[in-house]
C-alpha positions in Angstrom: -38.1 -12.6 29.0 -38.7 -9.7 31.6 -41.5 -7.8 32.1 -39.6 -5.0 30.9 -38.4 -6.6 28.1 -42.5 -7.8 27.4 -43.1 -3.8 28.1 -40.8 -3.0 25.3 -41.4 -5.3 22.8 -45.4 -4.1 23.1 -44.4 -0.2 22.9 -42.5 -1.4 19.8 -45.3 -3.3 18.2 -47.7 -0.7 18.9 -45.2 1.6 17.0 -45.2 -0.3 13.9 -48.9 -0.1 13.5 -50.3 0.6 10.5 -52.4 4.2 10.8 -55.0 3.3 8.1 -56.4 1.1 10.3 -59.8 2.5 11.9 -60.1 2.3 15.5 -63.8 3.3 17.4 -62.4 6.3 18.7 -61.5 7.5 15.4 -64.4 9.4 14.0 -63.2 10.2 11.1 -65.2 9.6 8.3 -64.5 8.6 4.1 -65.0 10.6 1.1 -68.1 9.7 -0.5 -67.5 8.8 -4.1 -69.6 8.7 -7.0 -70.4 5.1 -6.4 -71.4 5.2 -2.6 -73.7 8.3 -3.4 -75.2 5.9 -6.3 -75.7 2.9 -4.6 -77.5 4.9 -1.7 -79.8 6.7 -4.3 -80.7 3.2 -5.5 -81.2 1.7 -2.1 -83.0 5.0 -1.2 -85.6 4.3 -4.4 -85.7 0.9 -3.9 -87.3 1.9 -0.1 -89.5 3.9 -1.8 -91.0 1.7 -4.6 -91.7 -1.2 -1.6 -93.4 1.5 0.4 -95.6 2.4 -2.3 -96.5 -1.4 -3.0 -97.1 -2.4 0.6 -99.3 0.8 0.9 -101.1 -0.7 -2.4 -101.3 -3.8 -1.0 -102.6 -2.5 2.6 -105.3 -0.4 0.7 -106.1 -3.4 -1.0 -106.8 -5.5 1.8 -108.3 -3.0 4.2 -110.7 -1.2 1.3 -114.3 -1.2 1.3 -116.2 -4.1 0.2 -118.6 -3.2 -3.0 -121.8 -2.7 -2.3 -124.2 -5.7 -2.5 -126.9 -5.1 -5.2 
């Protein structure tokens, strides 16, 4: 083959691409659906409750000793 021929065959192939696909230039961005909204309200309470337990812990470990009688 020629390098014209090479040059062609690419612009063809390049054609034929299939548009769905994503590329980093394309910032485009999905539809969130029910689901993804769900899933991140879970993850987002999830982040909370272990926040709230490490603080427990953290108070826990850093409180005041009781007083010696």
């Amino acid at each position: 083959m020629r390098f014209n021929d090479i040059l062609k065959h690419q612009e063809e192939i390049e054609i034929e691409e299939d548009p769905e696909v994503a590329f980093y230039s394309d910032l485009r961005r999905n539809r969130l659906t029910l689901e993804h909204v769900n899933r991140l309200r879970k993850l987002r309470e999830l982040r909370e409750y272990e926040t709230k337990s490490r603080l427990e812990l953290v108070k826990k470990m850093y409180a005041r000793p009781a007083p010696v009688a």
